[in-house]
Biopython code that builds the backbone (N, CA, C, O; Angstrom):
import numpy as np
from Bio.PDB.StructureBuilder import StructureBuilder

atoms = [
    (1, "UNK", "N", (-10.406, -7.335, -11.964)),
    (1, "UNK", "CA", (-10.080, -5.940, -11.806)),
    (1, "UNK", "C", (-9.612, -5.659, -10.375)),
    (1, "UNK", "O", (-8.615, -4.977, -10.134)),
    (2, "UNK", "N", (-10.415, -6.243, -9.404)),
    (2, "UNK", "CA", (-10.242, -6.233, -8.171)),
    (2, "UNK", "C", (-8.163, -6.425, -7.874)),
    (2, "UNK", "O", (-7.375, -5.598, -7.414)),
    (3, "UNK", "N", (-7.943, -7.711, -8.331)),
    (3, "UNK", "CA", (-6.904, -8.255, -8.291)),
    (3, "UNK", "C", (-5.693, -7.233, -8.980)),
    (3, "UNK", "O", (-4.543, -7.249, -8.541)),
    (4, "UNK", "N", (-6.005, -6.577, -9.820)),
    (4, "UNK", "CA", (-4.781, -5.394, -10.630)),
    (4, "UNK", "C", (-4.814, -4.005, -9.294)),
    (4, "UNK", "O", (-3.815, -3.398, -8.909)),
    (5, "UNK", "N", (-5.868, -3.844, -8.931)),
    (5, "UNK", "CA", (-5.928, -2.784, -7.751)),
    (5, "UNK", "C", (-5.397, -3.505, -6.712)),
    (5, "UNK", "O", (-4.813, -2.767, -5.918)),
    (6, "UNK", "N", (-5.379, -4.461, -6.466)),
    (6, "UNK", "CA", (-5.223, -4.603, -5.240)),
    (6, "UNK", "C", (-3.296, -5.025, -5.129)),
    (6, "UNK", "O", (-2.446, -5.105, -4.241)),
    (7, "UNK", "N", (-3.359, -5.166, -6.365)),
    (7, "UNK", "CA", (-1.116, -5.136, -6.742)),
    (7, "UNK", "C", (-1.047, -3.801, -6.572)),
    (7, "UNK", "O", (-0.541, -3.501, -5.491)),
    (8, "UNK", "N", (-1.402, -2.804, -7.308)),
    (8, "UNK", "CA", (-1.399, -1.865, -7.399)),
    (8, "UNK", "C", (-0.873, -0.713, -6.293)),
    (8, "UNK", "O", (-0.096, 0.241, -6.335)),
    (9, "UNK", "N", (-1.789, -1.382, -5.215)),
    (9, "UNK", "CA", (-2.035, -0.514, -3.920)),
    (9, "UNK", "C", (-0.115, -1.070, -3.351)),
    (9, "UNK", "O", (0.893, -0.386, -3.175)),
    (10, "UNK", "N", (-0.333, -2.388, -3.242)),
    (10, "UNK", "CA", (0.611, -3.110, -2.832)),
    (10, "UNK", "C", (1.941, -2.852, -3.604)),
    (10, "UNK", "O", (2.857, -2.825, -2.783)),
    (11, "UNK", "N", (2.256, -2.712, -4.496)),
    (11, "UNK", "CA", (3.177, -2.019, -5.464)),
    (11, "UNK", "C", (3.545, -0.620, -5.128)),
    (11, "UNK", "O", (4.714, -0.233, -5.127)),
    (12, "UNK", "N", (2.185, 0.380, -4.750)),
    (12, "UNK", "CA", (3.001, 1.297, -4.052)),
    (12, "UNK", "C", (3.429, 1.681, -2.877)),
    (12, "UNK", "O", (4.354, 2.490, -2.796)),
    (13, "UNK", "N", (2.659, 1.020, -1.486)),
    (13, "UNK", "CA", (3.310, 0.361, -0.456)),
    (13, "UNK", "C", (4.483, -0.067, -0.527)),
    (13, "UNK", "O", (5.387, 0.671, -0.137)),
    (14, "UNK", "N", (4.791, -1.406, -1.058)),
    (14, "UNK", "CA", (6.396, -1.748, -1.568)),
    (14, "UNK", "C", (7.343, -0.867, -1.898)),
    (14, "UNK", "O", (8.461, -1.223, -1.525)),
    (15, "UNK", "N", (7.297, 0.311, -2.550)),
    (15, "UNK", "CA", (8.183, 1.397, -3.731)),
    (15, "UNK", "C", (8.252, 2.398, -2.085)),
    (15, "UNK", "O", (9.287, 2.827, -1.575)),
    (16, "UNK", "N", (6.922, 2.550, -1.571)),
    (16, "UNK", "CA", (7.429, 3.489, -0.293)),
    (16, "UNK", "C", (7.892, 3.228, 0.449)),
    (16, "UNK", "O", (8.508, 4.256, 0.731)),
    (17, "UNK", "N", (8.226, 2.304, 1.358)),
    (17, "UNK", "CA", (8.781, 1.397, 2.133)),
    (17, "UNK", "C", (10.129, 1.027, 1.537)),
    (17, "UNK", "O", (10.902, 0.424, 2.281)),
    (18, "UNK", "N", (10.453, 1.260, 0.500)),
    (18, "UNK", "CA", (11.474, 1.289, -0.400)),
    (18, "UNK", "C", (12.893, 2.602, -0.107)),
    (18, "UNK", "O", (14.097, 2.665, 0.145)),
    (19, "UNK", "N", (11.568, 3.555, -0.386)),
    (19, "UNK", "CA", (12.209, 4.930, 0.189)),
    (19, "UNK", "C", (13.101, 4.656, 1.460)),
    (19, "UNK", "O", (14.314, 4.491, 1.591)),
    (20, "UNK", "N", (12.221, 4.667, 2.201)),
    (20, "UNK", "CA", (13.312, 4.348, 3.937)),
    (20, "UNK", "C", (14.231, 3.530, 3.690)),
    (20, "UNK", "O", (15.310, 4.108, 3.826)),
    (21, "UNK", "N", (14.368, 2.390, 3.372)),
    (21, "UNK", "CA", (15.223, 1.290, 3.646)),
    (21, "UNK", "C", (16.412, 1.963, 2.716)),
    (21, "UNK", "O", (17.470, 2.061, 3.338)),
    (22, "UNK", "N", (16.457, 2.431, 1.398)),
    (22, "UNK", "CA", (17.859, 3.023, 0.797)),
    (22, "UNK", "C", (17.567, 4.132, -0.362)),
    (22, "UNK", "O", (16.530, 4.202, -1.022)),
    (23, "UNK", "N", (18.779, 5.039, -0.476)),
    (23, "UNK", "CA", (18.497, 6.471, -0.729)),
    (23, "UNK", "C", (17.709, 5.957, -2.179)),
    (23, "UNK", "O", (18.084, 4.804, -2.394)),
    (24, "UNK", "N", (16.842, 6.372, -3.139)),
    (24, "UNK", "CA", (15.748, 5.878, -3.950)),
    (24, "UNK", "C", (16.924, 6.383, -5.721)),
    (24, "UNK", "O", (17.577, 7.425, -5.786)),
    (25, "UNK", "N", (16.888, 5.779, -6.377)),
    (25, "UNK", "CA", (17.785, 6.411, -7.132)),
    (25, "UNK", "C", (17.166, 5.526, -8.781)),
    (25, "UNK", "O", (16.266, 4.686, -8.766)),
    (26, "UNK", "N", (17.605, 5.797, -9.544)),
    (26, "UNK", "CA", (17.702, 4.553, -10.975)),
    (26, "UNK", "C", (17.409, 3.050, -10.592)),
    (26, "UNK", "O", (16.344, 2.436, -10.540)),
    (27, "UNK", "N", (18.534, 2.713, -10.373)),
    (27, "UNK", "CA", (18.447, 1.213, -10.012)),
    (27, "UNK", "C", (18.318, 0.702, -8.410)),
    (27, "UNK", "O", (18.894, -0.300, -7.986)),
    (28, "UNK", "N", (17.662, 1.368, -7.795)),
    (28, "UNK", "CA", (16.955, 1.033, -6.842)),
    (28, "UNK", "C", (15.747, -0.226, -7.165)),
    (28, "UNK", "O", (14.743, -0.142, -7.872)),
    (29, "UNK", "N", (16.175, -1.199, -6.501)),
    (29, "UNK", "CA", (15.670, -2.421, -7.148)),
    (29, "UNK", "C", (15.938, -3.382, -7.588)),
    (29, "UNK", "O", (15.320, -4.428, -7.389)),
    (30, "UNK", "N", (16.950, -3.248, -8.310)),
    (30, "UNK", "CA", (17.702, -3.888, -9.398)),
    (30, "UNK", "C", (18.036, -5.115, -9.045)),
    (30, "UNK", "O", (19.239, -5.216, -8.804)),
    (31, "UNK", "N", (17.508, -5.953, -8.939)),
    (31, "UNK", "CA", (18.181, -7.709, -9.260)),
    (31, "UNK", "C", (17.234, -8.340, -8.342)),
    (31, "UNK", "O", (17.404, -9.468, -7.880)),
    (32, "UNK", "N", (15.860, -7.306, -7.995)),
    (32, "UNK", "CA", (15.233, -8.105, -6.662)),
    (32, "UNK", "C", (14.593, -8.664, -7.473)),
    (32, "UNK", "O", (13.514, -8.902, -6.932)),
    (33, "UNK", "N", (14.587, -9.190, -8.896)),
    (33, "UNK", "CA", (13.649, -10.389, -9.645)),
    (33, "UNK", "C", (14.431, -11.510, -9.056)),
    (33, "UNK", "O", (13.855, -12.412, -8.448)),
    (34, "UNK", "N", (15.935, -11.482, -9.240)),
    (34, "UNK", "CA", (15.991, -12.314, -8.896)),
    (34, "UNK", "C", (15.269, -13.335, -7.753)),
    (34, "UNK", "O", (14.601, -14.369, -7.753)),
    (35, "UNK", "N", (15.830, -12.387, -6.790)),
    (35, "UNK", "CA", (15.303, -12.872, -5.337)),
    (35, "UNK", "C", (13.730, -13.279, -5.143)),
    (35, "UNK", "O", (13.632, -14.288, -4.445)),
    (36, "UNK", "N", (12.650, -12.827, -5.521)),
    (36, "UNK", "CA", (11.597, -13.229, -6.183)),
    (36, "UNK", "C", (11.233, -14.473, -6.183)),
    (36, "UNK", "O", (10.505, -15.197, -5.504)),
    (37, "UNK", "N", (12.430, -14.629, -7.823)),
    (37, "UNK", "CA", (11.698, -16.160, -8.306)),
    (37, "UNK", "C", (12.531, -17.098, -7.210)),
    (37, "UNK", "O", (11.829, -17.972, -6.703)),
    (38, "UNK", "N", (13.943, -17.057, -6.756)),
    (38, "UNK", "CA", (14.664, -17.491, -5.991)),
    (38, "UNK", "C", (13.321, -18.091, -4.315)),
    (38, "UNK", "O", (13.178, -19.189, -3.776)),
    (39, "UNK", "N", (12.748, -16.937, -4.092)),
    (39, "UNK", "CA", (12.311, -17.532, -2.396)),
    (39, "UNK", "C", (10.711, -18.227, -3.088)),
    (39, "UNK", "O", (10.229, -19.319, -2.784)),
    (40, "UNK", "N", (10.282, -17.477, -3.817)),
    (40, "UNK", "CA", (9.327, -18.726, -4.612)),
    (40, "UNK", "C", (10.104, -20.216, -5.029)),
    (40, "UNK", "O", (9.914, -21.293, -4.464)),
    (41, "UNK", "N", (10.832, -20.007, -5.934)),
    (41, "UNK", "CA", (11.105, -21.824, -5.925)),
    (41, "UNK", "C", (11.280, -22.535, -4.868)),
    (41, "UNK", "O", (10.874, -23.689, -4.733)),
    (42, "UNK", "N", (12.124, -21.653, -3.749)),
    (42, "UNK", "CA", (12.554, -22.710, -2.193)),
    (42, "UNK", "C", (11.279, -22.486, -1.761)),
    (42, "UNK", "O", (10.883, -23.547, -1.280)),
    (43, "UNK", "N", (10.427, -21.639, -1.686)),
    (43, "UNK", "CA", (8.871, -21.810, -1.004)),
    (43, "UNK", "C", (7.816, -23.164, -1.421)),
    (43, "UNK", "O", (6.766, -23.512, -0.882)),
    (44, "UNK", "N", (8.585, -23.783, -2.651)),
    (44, "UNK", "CA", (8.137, -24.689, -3.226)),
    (44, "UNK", "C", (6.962, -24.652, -4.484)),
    (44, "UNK", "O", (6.389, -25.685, -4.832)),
    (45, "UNK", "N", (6.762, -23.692, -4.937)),
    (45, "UNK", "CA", (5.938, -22.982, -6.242)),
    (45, "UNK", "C", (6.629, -23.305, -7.480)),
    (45, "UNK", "O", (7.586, -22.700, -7.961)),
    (46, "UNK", "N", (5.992, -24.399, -7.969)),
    (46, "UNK", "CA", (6.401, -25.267, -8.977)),
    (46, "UNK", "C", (6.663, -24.195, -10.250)),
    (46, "UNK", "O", (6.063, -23.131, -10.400)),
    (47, "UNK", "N", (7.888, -24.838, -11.280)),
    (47, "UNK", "CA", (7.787, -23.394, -12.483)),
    (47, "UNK", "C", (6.751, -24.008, -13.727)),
    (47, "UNK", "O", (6.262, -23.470, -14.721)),
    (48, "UNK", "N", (6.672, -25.303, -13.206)),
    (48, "UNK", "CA", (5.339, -25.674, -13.967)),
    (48, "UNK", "C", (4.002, -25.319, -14.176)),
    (48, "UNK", "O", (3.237, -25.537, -15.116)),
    (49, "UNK", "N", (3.832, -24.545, -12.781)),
    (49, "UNK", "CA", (2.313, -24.115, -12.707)),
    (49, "UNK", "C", (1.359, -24.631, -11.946)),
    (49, "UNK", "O", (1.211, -25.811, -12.262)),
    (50, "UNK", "N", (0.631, -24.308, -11.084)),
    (50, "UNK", "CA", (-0.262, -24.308, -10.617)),
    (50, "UNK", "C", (-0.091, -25.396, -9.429)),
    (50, "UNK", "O", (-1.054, -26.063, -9.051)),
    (51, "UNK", "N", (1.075, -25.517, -8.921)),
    (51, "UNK", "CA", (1.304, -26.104, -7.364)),
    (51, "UNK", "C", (2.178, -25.027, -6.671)),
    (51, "UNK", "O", (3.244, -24.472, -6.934)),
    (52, "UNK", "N", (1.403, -24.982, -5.824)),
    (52, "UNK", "CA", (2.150, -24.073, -4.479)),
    (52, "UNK", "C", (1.130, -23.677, -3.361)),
    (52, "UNK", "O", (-0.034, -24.078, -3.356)),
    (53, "UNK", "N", (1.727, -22.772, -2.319)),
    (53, "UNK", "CA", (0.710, -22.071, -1.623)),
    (53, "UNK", "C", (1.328, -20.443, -1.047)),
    (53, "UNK", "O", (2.454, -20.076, -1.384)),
    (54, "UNK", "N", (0.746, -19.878, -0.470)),
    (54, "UNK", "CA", (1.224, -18.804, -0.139)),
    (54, "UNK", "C", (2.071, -18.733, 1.075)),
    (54, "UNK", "O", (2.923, -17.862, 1.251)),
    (55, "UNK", "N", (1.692, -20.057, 2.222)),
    (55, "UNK", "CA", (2.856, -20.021, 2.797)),
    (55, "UNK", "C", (3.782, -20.398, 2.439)),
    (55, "UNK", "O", (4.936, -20.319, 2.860)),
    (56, "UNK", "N", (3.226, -20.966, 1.400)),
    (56, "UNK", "CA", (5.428, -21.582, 1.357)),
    (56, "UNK", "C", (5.675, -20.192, 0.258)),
    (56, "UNK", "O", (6.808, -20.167, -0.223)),
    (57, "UNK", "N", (5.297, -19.733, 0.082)),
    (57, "UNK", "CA", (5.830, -18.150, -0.977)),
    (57, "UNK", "C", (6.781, -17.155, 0.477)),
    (57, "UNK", "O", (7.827, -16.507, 0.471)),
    (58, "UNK", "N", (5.818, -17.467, 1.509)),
    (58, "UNK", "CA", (6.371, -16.672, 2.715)),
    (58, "UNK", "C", (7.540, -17.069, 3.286)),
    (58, "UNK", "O", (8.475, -16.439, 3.779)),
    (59, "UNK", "N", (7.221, -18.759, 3.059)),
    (59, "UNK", "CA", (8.394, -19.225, 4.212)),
    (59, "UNK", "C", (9.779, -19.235, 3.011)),
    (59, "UNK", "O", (10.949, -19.051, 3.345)),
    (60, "UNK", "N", (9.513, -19.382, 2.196)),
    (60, "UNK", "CA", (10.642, -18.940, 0.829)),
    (60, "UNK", "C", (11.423, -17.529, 1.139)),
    (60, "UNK", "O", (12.611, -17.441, 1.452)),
    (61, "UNK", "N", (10.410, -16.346, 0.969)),
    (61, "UNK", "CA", (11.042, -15.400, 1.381)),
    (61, "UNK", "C", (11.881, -15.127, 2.633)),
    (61, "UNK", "O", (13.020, -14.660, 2.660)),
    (62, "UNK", "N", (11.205, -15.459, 3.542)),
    (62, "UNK", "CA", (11.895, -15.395, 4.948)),
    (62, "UNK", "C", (13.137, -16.391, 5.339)),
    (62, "UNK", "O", (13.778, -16.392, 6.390)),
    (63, "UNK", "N", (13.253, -17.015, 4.498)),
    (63, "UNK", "CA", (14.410, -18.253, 4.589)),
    (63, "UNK", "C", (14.737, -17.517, 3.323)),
    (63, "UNK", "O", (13.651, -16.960, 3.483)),
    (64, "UNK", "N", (15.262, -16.909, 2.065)),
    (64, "UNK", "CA", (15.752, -16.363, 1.531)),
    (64, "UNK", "C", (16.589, -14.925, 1.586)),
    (64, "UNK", "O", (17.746, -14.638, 1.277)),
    (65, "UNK", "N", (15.381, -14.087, 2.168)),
    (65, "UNK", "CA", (16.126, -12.654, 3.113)),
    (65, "UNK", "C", (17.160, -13.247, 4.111)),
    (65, "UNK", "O", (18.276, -12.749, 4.259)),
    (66, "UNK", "N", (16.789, -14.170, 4.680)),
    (66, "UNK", "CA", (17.807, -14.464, 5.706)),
    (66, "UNK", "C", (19.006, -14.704, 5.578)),
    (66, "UNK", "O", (19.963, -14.161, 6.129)),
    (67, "UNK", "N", (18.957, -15.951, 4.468)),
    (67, "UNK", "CA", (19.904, -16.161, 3.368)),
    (67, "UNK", "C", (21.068, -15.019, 3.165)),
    (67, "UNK", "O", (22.266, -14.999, 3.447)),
    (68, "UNK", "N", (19.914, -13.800, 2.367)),
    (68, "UNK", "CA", (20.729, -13.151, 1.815)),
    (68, "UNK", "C", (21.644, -12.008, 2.993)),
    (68, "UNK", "O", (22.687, -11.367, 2.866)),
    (69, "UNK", "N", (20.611, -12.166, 4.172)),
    (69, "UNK", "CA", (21.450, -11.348, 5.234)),
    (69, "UNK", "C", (22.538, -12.039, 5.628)),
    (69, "UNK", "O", (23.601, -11.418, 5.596)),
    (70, "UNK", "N", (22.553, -12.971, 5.929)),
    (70, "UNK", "CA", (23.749, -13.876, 6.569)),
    (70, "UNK", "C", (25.065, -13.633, 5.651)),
    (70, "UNK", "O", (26.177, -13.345, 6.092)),
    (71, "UNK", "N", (24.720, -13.804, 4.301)),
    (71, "UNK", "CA", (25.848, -13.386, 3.386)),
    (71, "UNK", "C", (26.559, -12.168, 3.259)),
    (71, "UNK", "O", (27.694, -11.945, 2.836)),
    (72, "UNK", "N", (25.439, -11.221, 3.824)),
    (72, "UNK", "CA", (25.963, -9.494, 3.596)),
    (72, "UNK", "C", (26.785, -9.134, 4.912)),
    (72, "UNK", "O", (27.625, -8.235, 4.885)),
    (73, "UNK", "N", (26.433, -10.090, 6.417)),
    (73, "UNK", "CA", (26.825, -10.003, 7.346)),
    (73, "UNK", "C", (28.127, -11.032, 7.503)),
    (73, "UNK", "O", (28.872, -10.973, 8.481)),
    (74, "UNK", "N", (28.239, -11.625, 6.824)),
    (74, "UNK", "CA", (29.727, -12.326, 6.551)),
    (74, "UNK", "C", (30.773, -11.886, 5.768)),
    (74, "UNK", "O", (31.854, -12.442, 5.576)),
    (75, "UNK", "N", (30.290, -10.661, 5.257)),
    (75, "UNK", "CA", (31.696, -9.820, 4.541)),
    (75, "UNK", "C", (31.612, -10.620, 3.007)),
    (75, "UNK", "O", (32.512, -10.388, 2.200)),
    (76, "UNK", "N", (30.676, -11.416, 2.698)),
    (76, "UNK", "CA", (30.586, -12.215, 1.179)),
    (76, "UNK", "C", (30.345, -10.921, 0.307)),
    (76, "UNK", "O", (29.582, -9.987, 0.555)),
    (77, "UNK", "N", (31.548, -11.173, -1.249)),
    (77, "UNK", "CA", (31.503, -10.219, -2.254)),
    (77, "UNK", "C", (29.669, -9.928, -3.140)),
    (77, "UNK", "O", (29.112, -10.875, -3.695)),
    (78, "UNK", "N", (29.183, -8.866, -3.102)),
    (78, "UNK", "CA", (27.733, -8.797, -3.817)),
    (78, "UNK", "C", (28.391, -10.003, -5.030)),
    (78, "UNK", "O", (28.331, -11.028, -4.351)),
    (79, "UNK", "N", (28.783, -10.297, -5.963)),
    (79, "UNK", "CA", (28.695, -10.801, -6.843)),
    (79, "UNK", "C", (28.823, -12.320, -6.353)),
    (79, "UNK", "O", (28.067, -13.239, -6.666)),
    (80, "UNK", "N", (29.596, -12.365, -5.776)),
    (80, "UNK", "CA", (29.686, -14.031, -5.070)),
    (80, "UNK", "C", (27.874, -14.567, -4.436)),
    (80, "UNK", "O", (27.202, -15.548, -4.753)),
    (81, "UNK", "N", (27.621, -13.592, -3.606)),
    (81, "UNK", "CA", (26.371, -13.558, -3.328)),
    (81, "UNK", "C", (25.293, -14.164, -4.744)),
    (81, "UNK", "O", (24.571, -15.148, -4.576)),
    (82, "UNK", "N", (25.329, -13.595, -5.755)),
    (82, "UNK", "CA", (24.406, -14.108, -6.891)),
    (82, "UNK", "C", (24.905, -15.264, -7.452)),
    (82, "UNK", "O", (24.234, -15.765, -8.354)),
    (83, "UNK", "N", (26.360, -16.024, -6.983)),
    (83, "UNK", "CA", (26.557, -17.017, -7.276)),
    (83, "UNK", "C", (25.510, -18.324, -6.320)),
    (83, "UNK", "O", (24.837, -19.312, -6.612)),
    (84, "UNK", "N", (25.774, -17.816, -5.479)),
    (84, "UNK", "CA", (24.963, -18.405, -4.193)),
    (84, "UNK", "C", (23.394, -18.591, -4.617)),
    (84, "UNK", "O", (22.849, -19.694, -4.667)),
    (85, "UNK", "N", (22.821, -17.495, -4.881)),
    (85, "UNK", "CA", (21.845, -17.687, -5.134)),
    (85, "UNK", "C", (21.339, -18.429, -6.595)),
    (85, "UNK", "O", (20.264, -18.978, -6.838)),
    (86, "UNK", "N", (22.454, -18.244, -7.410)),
    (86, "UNK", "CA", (21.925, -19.286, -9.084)),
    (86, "UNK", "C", (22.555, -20.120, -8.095)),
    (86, "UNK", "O", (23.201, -19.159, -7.677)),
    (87, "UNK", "N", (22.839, -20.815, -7.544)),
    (87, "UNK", "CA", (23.097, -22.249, -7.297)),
    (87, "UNK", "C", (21.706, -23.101, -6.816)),
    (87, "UNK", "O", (21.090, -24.079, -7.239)),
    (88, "UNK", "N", (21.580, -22.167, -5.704)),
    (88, "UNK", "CA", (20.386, -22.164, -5.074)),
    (88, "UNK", "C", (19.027, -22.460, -5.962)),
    (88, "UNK", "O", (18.207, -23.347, -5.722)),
    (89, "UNK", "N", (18.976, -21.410, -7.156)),
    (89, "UNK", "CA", (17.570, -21.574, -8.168)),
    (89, "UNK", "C", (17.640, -23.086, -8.669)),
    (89, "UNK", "O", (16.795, -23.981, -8.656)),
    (90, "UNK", "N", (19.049, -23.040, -9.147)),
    (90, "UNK", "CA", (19.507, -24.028, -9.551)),
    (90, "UNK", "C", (18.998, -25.988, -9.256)),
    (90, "UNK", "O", (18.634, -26.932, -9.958)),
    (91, "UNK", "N", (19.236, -25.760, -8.008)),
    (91, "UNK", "CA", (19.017, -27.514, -7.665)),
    (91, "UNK", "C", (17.373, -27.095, -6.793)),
    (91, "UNK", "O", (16.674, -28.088, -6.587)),
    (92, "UNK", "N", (17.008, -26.246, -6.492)),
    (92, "UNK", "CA", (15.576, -25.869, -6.605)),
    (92, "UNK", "C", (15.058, -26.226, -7.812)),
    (92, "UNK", "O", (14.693, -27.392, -7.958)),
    (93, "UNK", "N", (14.940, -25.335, -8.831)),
    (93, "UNK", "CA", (14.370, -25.881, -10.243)),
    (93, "UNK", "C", (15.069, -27.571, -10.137)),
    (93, "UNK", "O", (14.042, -28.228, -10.307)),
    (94, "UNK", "N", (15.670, -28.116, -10.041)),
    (94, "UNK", "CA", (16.231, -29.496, -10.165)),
    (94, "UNK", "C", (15.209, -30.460, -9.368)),
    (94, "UNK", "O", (14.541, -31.422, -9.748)),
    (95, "UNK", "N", (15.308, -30.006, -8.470)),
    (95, "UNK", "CA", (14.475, -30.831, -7.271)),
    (95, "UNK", "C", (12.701, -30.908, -7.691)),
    (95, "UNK", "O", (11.927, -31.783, -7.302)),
    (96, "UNK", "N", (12.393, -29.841, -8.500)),
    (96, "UNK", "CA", (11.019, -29.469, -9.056)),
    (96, "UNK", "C", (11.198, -30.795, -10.125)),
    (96, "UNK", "O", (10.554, -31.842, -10.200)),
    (97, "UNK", "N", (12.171, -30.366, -10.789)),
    (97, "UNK", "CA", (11.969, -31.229, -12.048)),
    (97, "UNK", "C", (11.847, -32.519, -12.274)),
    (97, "UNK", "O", (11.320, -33.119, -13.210)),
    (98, "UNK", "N", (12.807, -33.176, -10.584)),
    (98, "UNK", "CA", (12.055, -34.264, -10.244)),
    (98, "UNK", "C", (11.455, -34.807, -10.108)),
    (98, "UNK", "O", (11.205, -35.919, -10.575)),
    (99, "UNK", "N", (10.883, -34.034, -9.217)),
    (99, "UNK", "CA", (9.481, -34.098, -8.575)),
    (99, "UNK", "C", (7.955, -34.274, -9.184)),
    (99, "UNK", "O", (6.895, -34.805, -8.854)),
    (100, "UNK", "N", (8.495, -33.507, -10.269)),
    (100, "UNK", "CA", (7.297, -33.533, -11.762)),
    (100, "UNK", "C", (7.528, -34.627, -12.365)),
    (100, "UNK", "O", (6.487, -35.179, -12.722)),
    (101, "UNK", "N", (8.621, -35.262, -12.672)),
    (101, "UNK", "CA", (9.006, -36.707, -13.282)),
    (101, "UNK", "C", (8.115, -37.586, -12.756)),
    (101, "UNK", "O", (7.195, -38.110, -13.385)),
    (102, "UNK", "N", (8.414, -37.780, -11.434)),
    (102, "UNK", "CA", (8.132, -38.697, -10.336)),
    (102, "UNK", "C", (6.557, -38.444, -10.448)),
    (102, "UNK", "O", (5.814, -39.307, -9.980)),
    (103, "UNK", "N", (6.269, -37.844, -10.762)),
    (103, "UNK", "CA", (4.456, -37.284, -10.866)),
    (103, "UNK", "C", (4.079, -38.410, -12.089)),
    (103, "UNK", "O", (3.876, -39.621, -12.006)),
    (104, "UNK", "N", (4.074, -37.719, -12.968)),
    (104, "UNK", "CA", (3.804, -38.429, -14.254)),
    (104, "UNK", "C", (4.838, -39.833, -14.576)),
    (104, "UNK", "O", (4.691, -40.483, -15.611)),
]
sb = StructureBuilder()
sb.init_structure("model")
sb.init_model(0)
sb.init_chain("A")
sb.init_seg("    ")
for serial, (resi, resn, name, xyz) in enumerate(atoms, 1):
    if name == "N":
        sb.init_residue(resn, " ", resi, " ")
    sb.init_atom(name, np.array(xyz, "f"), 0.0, 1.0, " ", f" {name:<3s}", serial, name[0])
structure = sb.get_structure()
């Protein structure tokens, strides 16, 4: 229970902090799943389950935002941008799937 309150709180922190950064509208939001599962897989959080840690969830994100700034600051088209990034999930999940091979 603890754990649903404590998203909760954090969920609406996130949504307010939301507010400032751009005018709040419908799709305010919209495609940040992607980005998500994207700085989790490069953080190294297996889609298998139950390998990872929270820094690498961090260092995923922060090497992913960056990512995605560098692209917005290079004049790259938004849609080209999500090419970038399925490439990215892409040989991420690949490199996992290895990696799990190589396990078993």
């Amino acid at each position: 229970m603890g754990v649903f309150i404590m998203a909760g709180v954090f969920y609406g922190l996130g949504a307010f902090f939301e507010i400032f950064k751009a005018n709040a509208n419908a799709g305010t939001g919209q495609g940040y799943e992607l980005d998500a599962i994207a700085a989790c897989v490069i953080g190294g959080i297996s889609f298998s389950g139950g390998v990872g840690k929270i820094s690498g969830a961090v260092a995923g994100v922060i090497t992913f935002t960056g990512l995605t700034y560098c692209l917005t600051f290079l004049g790259i088209d938004t849609n080209l941008q999500f090419v970038f990034k399925g490439v990215i999930i892409i040989a991420a999940v690949a490199l996992d799937s290895i990696k799990n091979l190589r396990h078993k």
